[in-house]
C-alpha atoms as a printed R data frame, in Angstrom:
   type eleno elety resid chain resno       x       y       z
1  ATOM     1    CA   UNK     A     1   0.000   0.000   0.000
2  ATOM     2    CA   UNK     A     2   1.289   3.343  -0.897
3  ATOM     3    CA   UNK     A     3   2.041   6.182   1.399
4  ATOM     4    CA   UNK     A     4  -0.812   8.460  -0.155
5  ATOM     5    CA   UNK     A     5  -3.348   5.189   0.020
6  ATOM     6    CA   UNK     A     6  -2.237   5.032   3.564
7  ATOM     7    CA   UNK     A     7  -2.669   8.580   4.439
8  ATOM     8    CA   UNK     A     8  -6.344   8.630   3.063
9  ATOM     9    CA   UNK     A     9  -7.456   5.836   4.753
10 ATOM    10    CA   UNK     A    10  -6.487   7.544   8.292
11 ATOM    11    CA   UNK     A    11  -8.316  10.319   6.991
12 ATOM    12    CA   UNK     A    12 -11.168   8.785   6.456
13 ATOM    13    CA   UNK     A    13 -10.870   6.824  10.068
14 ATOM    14    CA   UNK     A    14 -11.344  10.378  11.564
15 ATOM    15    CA   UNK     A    15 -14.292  11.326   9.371
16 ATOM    16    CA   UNK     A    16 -17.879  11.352  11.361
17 ATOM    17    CA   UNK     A    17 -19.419   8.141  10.244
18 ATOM    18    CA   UNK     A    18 -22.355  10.195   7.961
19 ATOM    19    CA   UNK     A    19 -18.855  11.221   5.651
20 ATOM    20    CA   UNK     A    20 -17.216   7.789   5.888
21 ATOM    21    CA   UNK     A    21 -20.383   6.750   4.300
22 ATOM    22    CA   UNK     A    22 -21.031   9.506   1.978
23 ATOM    23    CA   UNK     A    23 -16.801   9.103   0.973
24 ATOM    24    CA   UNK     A    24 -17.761   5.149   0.968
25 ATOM    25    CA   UNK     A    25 -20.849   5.973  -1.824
26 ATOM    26    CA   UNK     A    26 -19.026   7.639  -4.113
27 ATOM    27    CA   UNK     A    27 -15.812   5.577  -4.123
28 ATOM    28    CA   UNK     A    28 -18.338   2.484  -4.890
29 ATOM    29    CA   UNK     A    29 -19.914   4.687  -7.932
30 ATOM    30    CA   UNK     A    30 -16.246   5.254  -9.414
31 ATOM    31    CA   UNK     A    31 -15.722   1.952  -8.686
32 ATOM    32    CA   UNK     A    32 -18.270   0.389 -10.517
33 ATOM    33    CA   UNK     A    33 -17.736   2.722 -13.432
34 ATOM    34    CA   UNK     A    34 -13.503   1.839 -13.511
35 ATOM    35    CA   UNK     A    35 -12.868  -1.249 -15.761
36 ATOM    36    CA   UNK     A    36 -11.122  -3.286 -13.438
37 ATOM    37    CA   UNK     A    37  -9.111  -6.584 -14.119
38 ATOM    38    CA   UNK     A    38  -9.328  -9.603 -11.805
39 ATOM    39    CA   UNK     A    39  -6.730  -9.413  -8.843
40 ATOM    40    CA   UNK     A    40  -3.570 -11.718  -9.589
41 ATOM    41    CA   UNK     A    41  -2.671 -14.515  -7.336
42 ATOM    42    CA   UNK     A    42  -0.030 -12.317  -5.689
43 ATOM    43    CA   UNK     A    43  -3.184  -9.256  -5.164
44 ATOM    44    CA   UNK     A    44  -5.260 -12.098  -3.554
45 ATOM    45    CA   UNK     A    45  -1.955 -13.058  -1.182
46 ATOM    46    CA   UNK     A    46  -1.600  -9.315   0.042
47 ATOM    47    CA   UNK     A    47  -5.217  -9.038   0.724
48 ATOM    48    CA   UNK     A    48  -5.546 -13.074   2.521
49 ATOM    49    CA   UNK     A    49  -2.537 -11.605   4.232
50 ATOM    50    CA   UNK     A    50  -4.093  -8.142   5.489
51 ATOM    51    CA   UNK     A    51  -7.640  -9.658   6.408
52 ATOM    52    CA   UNK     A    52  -5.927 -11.979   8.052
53 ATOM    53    CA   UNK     A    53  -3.288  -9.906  10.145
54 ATOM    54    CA   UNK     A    54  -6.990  -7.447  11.101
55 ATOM    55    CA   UNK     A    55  -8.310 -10.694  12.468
56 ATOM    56    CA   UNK     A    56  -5.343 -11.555  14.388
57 ATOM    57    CA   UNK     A    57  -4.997  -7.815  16.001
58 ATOM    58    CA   UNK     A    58  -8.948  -8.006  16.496
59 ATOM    59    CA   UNK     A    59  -8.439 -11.434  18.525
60 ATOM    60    CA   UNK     A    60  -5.565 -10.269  20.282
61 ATOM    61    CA   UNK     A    61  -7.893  -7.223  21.525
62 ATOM    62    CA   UNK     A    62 -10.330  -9.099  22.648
63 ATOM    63    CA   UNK     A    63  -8.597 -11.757  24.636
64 ATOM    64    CA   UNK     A    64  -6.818  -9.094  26.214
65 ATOM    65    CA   UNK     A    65  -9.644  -7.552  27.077
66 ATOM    66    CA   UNK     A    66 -11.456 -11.117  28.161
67 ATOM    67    CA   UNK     A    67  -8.244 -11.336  30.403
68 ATOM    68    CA   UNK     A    68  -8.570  -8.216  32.073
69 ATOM    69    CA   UNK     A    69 -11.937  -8.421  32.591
70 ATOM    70    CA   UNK     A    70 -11.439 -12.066  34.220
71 ATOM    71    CA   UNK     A    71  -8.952 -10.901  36.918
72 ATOM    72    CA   UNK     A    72 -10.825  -7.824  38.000
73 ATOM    73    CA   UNK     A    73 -13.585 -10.015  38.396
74 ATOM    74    CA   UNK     A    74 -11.162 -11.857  40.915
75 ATOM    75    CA   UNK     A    75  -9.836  -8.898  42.750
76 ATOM    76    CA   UNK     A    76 -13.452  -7.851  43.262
């Protein structure tokens, strides 16, 4: 992912939600009016690869949060 990709979506994390889904309409209406190729097998690896490093942070969260919710539950 490029540096300017990366920059916009942190922009867009601090948008209100109503923007992020006006900004999400509009980038689905270019979308669907780009010609687009498939995704090569190494575009499918990098985004297998992404979802699944989100899902591992995501997990990670919540046991940690599972865990600290456990031992106050023993201190109190």
């Amino acid at each position: 992912m490029s540096t300017a990709v990366r920059e916009i979506l942190e922009s867009f994390e601090q948008l209100p939600e109503s923007e992020q889904r006006e900004f999400v309409a509009i980038i689905l209406r270019r979308a669907v009016e780009m010609e687009m190729l498939p995704p090569s097998d190494e575009e499918f690896v990098w985004m297998a690869e992404e979802l699944f490093l989100a899902l591992d942070h995501a997990e990670e969260q919540h046991e940690r949060a599972a865990a600290s919710s456990a031992s106050y539950n023993r201190v109190f």
